[in-house]
VOLUM-26941 format. One record per atom (N, C-alpha, C, O): residue in one letter; atom name; z negated, x negated, y. Coordinates in pm, whole numbers. Each point is the difference from the previous one (the first is absolute). Layout:
// VOLUM-26941
("a"; "CA"; (Z; X; Y)) ...
***
This chain:
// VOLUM-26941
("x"; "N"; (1197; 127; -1152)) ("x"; "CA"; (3; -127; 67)) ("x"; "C"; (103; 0; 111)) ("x"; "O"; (90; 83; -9)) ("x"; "N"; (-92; -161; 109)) ("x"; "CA"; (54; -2; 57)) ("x"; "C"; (122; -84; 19)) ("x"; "O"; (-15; -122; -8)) ("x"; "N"; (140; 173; 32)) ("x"; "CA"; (122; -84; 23)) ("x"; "C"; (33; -66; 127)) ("x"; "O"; (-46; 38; 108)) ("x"; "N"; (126; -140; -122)) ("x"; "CA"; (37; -74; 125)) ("x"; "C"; (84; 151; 90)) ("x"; "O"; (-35; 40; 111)) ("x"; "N"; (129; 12; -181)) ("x"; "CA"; (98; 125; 10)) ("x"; "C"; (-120; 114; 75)) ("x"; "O"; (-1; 39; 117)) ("x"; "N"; (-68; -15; -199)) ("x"; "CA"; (-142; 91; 88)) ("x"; "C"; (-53; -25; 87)) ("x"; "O"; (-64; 86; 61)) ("x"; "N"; (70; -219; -20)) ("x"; "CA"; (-80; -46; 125)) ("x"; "C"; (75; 54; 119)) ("x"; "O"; (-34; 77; 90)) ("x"; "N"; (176; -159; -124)) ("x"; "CA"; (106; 3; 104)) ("x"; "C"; (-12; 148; 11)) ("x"; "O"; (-58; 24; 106)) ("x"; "N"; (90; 98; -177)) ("x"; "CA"; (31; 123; -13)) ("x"; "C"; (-143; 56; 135)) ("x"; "O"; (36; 70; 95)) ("x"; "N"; (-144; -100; -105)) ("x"; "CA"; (-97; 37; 75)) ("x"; "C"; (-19; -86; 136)) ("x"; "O"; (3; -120; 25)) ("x"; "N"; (-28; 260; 66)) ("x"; "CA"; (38; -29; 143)) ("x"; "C"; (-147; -50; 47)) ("x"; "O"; (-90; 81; -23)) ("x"; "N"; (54; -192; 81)) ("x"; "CA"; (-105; -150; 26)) ("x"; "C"; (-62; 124; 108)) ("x"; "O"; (-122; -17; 5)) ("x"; "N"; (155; 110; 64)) ("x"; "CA"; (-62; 70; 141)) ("x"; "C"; (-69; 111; -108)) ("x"; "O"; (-107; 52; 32)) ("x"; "N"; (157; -24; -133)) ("x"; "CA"; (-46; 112; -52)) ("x"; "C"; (-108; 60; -77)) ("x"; "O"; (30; 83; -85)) ("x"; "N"; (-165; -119; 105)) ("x"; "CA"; (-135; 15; -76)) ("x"; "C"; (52; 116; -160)) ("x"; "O"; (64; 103; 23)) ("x"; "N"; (-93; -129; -128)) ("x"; "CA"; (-35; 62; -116)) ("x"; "C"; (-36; 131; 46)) ("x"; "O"; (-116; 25; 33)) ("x"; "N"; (223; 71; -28)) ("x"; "CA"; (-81; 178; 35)) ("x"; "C"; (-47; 47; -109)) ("x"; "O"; (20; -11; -121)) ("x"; "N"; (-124; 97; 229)) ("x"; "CA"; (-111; 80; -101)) ("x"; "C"; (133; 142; -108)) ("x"; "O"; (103; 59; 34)) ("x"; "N"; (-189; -65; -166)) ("x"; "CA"; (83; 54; -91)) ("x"; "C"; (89; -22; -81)) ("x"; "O"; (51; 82; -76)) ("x"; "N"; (-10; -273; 94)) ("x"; "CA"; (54; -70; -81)) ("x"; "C"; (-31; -76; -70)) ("x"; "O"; (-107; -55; 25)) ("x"; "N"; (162; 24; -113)) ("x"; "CA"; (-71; -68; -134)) ("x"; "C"; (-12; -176; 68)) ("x"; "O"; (94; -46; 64)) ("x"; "N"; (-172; -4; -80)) ("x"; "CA"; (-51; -151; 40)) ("x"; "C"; (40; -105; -47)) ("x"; "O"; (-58; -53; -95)) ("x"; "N"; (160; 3; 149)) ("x"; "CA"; (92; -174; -96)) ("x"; "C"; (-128; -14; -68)) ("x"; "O"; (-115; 28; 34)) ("x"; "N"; (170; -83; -152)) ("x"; "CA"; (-87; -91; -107)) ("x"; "C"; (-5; -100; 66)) ("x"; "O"; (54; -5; 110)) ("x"; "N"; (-134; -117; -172)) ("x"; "CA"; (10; -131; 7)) ("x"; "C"; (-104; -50; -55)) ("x"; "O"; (-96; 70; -32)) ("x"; "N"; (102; -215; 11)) ("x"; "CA"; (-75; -73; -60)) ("x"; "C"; (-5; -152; 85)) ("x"; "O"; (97; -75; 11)) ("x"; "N"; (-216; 54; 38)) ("x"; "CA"; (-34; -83; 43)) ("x"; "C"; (-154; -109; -1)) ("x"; "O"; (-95; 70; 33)) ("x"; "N"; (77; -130; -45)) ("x"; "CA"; (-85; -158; -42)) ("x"; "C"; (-152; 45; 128)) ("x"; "O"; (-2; 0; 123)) ("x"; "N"; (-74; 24; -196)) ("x"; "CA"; (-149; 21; 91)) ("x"; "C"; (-37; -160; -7)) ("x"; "O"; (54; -86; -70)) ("x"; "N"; (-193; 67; 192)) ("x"; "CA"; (-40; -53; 57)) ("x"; "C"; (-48; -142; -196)) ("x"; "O"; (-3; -123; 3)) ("x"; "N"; (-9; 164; -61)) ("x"; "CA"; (-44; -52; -146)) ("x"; "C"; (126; -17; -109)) ("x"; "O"; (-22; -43; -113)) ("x"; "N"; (156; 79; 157)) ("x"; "CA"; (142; -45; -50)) ("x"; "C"; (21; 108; -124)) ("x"; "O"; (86; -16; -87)) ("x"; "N"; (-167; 116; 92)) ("x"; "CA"; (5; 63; -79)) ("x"; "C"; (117; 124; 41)) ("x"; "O"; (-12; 49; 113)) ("x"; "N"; (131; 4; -209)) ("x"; "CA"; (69; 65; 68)) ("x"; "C"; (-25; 186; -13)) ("x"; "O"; (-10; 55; -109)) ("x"; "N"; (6; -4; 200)) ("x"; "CA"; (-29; 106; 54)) ("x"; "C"; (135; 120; 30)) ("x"; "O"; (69; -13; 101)) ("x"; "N"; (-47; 108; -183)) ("x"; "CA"; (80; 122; 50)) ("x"; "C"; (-53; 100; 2)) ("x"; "O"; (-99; 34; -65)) ("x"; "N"; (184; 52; 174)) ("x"; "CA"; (-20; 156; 44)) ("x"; "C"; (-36; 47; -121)) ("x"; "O"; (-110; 48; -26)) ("x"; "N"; (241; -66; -81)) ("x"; "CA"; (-25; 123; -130)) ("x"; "C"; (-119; -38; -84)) ("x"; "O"; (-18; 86; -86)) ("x"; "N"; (-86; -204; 79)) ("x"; "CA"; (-113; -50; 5)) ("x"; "C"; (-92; 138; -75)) ("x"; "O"; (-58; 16; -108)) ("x"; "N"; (84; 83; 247)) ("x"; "CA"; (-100; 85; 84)) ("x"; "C"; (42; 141; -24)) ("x"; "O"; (-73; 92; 37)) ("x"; "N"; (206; -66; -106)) ("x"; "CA"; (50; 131; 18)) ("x"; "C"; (-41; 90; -127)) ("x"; "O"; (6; -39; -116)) ("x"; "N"; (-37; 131; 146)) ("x"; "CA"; (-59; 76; -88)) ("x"; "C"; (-190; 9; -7)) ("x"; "O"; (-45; 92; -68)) ("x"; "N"; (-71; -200; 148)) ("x"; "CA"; (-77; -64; -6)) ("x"; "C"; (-114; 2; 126)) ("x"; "O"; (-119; 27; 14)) ("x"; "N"; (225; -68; 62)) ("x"; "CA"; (-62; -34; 162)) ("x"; "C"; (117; 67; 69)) ("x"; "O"; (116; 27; -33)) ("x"; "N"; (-189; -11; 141)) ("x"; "CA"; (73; 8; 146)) ("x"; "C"; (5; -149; 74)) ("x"; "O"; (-78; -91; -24)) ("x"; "N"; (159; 89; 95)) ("x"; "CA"; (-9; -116; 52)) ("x"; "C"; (0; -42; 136)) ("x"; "O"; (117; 7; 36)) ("x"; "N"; (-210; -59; 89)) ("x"; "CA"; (21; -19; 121)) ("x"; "C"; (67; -184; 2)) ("x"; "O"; (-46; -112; -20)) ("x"; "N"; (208; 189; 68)) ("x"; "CA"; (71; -170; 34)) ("x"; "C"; (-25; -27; 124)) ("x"; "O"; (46; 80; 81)) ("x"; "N"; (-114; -183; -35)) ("x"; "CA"; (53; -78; 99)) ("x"; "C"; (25; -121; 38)) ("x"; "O"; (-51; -104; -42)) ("x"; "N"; (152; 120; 143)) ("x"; "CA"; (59; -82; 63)) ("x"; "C"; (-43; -50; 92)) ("x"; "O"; (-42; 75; 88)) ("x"; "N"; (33; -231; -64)) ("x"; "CA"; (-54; -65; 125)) ("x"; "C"; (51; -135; 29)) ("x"; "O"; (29; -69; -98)) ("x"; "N"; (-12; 15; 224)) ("x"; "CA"; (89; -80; 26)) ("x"; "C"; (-41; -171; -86)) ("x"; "O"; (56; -65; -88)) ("x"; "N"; (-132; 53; 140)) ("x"; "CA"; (-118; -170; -30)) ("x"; "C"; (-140; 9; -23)) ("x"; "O"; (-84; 64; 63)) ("x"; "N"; (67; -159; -191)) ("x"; "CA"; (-137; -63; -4)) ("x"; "C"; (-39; -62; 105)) ("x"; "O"; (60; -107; 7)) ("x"; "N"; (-126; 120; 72)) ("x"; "CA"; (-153; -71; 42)) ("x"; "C"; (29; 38; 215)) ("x"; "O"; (-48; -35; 108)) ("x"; "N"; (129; 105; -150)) ("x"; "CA"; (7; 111; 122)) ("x"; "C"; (-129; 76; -5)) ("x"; "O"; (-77; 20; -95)) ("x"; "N"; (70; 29; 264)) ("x"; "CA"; (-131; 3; 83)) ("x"; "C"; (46; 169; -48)) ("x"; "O"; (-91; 41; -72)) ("x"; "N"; (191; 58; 89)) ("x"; "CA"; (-5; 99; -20)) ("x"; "C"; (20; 29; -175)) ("x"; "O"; (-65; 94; -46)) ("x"; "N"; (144; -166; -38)) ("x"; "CA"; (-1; 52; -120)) ("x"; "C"; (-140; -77; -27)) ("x"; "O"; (-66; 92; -48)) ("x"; "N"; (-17; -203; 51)) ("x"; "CA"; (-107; -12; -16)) ("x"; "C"; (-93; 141; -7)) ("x"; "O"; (-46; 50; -102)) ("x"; "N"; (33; -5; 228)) ("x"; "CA"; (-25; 114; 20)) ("x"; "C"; (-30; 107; -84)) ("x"; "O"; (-110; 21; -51)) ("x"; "N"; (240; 64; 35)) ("x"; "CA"; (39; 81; -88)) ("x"; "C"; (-47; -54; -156)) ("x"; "O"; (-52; 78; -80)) ("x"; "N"; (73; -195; 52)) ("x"; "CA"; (-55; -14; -165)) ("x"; "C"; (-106; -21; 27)) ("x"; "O"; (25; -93; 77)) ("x"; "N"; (-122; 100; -75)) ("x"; "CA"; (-105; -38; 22)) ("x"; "C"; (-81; 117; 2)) ("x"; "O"; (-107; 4; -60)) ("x"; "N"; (162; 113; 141)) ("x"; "CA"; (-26; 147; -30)) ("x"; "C"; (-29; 48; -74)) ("x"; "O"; (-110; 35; -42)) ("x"; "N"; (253; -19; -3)) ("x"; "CA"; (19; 48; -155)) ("x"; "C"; (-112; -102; -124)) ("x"; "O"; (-64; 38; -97)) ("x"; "N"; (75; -129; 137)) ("x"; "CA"; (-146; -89; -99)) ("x"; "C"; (-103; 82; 26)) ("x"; "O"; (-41; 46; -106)) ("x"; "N"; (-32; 3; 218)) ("x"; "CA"; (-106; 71; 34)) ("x"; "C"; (-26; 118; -61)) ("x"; "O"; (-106; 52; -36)) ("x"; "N"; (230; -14; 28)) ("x"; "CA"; (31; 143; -60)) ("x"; "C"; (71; 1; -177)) ("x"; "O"; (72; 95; -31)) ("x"; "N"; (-91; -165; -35)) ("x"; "CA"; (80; -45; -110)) ("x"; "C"; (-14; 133; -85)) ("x"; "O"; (101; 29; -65)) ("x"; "N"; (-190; 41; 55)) ("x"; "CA"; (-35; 83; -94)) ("x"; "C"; (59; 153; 3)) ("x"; "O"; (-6; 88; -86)) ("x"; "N"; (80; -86; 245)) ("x"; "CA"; (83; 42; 36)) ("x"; "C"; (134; 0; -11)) ("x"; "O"; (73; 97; 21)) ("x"; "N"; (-38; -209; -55)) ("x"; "CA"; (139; -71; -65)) ("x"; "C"; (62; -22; -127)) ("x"; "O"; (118; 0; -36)) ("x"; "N"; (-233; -19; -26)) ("x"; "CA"; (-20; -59; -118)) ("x"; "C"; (-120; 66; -82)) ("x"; "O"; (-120; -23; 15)) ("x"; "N"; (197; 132; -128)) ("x"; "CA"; (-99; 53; -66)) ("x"; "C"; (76; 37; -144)) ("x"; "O"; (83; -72; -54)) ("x"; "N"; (-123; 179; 12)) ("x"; "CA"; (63; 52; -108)) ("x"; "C"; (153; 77; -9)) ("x"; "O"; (73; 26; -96)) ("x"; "N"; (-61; -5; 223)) ("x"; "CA"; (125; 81; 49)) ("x"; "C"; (48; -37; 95)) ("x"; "O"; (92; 69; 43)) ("x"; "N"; (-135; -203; 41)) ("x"; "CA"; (116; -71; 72)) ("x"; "C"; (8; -109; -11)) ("x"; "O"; (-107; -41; -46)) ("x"; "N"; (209; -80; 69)) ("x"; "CA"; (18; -111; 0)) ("x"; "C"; (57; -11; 180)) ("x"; "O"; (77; 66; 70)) ("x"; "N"; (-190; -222; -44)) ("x"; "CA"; (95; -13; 143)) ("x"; "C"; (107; -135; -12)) ("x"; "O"; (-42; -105; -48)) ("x"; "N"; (142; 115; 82)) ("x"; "CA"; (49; -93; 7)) ("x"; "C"; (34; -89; 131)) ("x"; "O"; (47; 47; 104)) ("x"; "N"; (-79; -181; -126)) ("x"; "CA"; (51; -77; 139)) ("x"; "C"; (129; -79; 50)) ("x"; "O"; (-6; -120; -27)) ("x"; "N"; (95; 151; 80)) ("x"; "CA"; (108; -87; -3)) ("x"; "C"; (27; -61; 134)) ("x"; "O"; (-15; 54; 109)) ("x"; "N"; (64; -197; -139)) ("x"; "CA"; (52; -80; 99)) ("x"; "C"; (69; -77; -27)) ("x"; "O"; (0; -32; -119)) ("x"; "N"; (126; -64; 245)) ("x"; "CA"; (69; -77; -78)) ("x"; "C"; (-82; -119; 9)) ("x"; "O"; (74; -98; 10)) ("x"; "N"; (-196; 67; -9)) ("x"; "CA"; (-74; -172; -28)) ("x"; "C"; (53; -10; -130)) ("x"; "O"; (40; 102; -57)) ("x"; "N"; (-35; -220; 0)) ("x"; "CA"; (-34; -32; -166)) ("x"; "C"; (-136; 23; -47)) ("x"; "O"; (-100; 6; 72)) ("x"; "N"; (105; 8; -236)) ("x"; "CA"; (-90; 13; -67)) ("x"; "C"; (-125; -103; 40)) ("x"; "O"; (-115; 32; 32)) ("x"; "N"; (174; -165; -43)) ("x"; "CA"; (-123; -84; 37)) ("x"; "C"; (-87; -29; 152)) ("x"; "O"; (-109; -57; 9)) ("x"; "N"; (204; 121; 121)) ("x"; "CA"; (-94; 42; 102)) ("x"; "C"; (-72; 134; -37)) ("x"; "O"; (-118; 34; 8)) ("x"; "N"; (233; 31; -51)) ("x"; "CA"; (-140; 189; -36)) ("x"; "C"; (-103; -69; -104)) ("x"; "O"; (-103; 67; -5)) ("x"; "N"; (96; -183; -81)) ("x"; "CA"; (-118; -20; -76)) ("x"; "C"; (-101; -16; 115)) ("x"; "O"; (-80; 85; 37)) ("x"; "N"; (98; -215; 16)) ("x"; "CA"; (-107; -53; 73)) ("x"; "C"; (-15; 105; 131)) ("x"; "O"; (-96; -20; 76)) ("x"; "N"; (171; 111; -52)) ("x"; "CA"; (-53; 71; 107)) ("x"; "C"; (-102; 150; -32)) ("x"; "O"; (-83; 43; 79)) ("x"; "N"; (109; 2; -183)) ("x"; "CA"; (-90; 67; -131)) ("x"; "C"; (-105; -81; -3)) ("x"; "O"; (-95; 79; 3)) ("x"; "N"; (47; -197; -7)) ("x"; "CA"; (-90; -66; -63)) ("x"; "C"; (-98; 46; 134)) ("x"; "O"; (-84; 90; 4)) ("x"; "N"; (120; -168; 85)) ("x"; "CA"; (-35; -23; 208)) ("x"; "C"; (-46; 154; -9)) ("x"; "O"; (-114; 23; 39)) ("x"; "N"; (182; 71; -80)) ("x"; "CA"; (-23; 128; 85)) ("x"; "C"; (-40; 100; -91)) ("x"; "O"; (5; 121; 23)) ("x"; "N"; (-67; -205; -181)) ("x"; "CA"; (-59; 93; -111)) ("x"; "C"; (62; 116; 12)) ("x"; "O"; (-53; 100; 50)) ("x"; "N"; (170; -106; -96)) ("x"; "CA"; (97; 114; -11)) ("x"; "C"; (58; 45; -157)) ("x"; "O"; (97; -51; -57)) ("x"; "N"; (-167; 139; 17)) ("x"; "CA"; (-33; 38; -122)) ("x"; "C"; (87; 84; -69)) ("x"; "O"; (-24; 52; -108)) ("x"; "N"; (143; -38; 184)) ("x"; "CA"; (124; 93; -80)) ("x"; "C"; (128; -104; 36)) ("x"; "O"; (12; -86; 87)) ("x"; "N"; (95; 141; -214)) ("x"; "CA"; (143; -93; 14)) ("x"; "C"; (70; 15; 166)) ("x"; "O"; (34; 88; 78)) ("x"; "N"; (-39; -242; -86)) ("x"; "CA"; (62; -6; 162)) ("x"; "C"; (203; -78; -130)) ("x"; "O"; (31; -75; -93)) ("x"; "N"; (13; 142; 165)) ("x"; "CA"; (143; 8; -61)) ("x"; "C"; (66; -98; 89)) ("x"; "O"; (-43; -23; 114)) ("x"; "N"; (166; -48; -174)) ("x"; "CA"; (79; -121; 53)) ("x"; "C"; (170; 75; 55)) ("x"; "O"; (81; 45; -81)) ("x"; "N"; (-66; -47; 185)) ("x"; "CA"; (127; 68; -13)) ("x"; "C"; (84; -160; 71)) ("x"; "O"; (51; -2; 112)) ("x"; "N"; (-54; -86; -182)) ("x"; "CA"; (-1; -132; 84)) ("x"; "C"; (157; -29; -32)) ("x"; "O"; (74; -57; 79)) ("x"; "N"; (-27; 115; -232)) ("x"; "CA"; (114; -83; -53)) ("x"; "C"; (78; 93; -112)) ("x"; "O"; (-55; -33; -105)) ("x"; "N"; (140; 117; 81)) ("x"; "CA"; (118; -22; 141)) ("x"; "C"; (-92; 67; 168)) ("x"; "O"; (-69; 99; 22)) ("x"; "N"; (105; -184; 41)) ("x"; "CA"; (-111; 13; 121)) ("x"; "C"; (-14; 153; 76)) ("x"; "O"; (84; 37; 83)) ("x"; "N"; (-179; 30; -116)) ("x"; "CA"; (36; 159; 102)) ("x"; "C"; (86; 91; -98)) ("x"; "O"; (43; 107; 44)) ("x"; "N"; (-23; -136; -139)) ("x"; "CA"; (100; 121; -114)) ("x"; "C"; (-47; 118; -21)) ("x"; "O"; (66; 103; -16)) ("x"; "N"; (-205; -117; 16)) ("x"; "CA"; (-101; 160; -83)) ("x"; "C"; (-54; 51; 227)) ("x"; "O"; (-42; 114; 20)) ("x"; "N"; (49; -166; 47)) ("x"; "CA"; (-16; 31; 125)) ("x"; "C"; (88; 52; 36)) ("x"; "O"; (-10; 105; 63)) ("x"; "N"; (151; -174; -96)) ("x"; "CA"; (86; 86; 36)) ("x"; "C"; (50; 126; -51)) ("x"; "O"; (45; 82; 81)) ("x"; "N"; (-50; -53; -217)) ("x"; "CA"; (8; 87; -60)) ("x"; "C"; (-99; 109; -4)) ("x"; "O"; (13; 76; -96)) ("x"; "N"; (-132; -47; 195)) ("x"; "CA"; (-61; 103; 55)) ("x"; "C"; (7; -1; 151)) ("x"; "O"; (-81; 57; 74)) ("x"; "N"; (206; -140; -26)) ("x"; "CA"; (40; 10; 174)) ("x"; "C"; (-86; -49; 118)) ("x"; "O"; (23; 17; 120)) ("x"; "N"; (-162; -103; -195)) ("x"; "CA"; (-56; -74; 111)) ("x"; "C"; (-6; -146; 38)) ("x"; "O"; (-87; -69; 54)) ("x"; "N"; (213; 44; -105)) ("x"; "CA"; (27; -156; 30)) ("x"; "C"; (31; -22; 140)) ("x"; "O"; (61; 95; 50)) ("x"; "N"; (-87; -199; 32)) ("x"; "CA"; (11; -9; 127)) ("x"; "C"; (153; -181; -4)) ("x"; "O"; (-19; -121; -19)) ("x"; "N"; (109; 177; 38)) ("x"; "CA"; (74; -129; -62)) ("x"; "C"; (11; -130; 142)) ("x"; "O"; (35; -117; -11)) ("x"; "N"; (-67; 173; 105)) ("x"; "CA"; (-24; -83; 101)) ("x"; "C"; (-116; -119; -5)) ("x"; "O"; (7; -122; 15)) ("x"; "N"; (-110; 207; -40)) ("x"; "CA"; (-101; -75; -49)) ("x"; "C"; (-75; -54; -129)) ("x"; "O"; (-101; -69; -10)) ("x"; "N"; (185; 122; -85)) ("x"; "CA"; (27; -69; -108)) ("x"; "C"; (-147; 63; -103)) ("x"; "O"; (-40; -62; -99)) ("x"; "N"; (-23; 191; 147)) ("x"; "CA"; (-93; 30; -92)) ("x"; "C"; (-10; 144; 2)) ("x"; "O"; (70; 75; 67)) ("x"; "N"; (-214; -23; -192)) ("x"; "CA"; (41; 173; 14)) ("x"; "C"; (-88; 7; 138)) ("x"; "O"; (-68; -92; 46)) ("x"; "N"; (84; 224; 10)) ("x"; "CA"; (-41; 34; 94)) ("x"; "C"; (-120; 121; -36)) ("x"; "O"; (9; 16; -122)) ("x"; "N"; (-88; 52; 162)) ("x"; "CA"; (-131; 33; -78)) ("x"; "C"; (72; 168; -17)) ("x"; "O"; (44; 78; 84)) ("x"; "N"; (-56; -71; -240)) ("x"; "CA"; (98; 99; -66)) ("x"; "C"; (-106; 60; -119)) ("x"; "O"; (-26; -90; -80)) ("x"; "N"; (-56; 240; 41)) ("x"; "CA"; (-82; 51; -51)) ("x"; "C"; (42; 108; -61)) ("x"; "O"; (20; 103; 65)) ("x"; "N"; (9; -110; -256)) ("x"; "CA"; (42; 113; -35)) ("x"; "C"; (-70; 21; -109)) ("x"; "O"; (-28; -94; -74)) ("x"; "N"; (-15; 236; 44)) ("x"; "CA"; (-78; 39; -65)) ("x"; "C"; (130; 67; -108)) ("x"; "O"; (109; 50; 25)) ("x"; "N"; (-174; -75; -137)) ("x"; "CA"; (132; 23; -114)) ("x"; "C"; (-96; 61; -94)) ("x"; "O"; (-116; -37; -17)) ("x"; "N"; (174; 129; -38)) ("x"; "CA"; (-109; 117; -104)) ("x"; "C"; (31; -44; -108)) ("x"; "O"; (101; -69; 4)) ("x"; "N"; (-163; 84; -136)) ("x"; "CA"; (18; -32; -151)) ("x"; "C"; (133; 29; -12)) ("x"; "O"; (38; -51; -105)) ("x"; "N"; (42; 101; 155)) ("x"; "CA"; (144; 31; -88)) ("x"; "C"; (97; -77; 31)) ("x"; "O"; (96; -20; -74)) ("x"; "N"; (-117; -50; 228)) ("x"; "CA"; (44; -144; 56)) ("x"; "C"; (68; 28; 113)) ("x"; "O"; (88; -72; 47)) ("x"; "N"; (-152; 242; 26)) ("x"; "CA"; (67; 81; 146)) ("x"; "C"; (-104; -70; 73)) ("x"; "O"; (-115; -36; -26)) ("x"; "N"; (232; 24; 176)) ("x"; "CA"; (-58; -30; 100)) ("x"; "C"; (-64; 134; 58)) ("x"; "O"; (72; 97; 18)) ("x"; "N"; (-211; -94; 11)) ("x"; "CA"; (-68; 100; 51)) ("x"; "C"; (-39; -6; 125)) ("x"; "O"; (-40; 102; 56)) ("x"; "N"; (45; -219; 8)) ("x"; "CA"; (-90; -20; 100)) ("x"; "C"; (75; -155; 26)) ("x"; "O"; (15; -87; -85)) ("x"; "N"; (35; 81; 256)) ("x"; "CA"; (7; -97; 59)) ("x"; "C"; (-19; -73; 160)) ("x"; "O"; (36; 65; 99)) ("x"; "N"; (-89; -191; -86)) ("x"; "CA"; (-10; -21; 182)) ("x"; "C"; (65; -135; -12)) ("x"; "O"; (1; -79; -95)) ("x"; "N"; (53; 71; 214)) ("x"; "CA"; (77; -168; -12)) ("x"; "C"; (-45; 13; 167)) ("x"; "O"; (-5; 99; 73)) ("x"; "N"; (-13; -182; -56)) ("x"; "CA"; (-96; -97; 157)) ("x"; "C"; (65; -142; -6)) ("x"; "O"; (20; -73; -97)) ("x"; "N"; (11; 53; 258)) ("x"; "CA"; (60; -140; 27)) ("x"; "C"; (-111; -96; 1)) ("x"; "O"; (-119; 2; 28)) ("x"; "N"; (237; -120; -84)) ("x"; "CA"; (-132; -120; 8)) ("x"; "C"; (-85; -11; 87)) ("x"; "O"; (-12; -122; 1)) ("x"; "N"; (-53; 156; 70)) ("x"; "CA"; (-150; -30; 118)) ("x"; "C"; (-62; 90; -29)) ("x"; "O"; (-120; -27; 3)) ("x"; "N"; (153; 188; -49)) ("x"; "CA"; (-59; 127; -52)) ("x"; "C"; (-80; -1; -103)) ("x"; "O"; (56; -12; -109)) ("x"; "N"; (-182; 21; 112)) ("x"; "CA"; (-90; 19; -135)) ("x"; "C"; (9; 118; -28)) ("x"; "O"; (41; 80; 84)) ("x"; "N"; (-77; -39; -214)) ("x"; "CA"; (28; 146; -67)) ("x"; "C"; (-168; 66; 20)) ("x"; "O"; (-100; -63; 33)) ("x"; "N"; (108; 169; -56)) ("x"; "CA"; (-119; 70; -17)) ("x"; "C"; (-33; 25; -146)) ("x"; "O"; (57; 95; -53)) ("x"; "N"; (-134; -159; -11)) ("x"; "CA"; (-4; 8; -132)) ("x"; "C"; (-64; 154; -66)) ("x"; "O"; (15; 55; -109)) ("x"; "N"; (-91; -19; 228)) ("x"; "CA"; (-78; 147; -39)) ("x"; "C"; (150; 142; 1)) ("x"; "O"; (-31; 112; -42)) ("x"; "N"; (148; -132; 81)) ("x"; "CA"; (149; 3; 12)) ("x"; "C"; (40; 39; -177)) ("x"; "O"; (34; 99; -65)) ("x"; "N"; (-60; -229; 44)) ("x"; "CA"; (75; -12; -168)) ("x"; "C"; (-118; 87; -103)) ("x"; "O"; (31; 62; -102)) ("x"; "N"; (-175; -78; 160)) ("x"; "CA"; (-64; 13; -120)) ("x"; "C"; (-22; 187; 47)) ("x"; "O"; (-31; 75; -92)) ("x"; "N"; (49; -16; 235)) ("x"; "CA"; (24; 111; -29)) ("x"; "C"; (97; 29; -108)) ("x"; "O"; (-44; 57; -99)) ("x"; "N"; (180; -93; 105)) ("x"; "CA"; (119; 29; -74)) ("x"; "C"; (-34; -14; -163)) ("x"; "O"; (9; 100; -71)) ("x"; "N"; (-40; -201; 28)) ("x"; "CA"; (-75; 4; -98)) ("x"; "C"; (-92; 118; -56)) ("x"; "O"; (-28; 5; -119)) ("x"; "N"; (-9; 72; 195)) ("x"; "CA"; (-64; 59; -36)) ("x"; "C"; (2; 159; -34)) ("x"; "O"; (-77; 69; -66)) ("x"; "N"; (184; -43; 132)) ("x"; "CA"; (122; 91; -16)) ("x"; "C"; (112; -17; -177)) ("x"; "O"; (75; 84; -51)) ("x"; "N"; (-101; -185; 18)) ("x"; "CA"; (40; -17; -146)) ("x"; "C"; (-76; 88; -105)) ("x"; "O"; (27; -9; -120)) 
***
């Protein structure tokens, strides 16, 4: 879990490098149900990402993709995860709008804590900035892209990497 002491300790410019083990955390999906990394370890692999706002024209985008592609994301050997700082009850109703069928995660409160603690918090603008890490069953970072807010990711990107597992 993560400490107030761990947060501070980790540098906000510094993306989660490949070959290190992946902060835990536990955080409240789109249904209030609570959700951690170690969830998954031993089980799944896991694609995290990070994205700034619900009902944005570019993270719209990007989830919406990955919906297209779910079976890609979401199978027997991976879990995708979604994170942002909205609250639980906008990621409900924006899940609902955009039939979005995997945990969209709350990083709302303490606000940006689990964003910051993989280095894509943007503190100016007060959200994560679009941050993609592929974490293997043992809970190593294998694979990562972080893109500024206006930057959409290439999702065919992650699911190569994936596939290299």
């Amino acid at each position: 879990m993560l400490s107030v002491m761990a947060i501070e300790a980790i540098e906000a410019t510094a993306p989660v490098a490949v070959g290190t083990k992946a902060p835990d955390f536990q955080l409240k999906d789109n249904h209030g149900r609570t959700v951690s990394l170690a969830d998954f370890r031993g089980r799944k692999n896991v694609v995290l990402l990070f994205y700034p706002f619900a009902f944005t024209g570019v993270c719209t985008g990007e989830l919406c993709a990955l919906r297209d592609e779910l079976p890609t994301f979401v199978n027997d050997d991976t879990q995708l995860l979604a994170v942002s700082n909205d609250s639980i009850h906008t990621l409900r109703v924006y899940a609902e709008q955009e039939r979005l069928e995997y945990p969209l995660l709350s990083d709302f409160w303490p606000h940006g804590e689990v964003s910051r603690a993989y280095g894509v918090f943007d503190e100016e603008k007060g959200c994560a900035v679009r941050g993609t890490f592929i974490i293997d069953k043992e809970g190593v970072v294998r694979w990562t892209v972080v893109n500024g807010l206006p930057d959409a990711r290439d999702l065919n990107e992650y699911a190569a990497a994936l596939d290299t597992l």
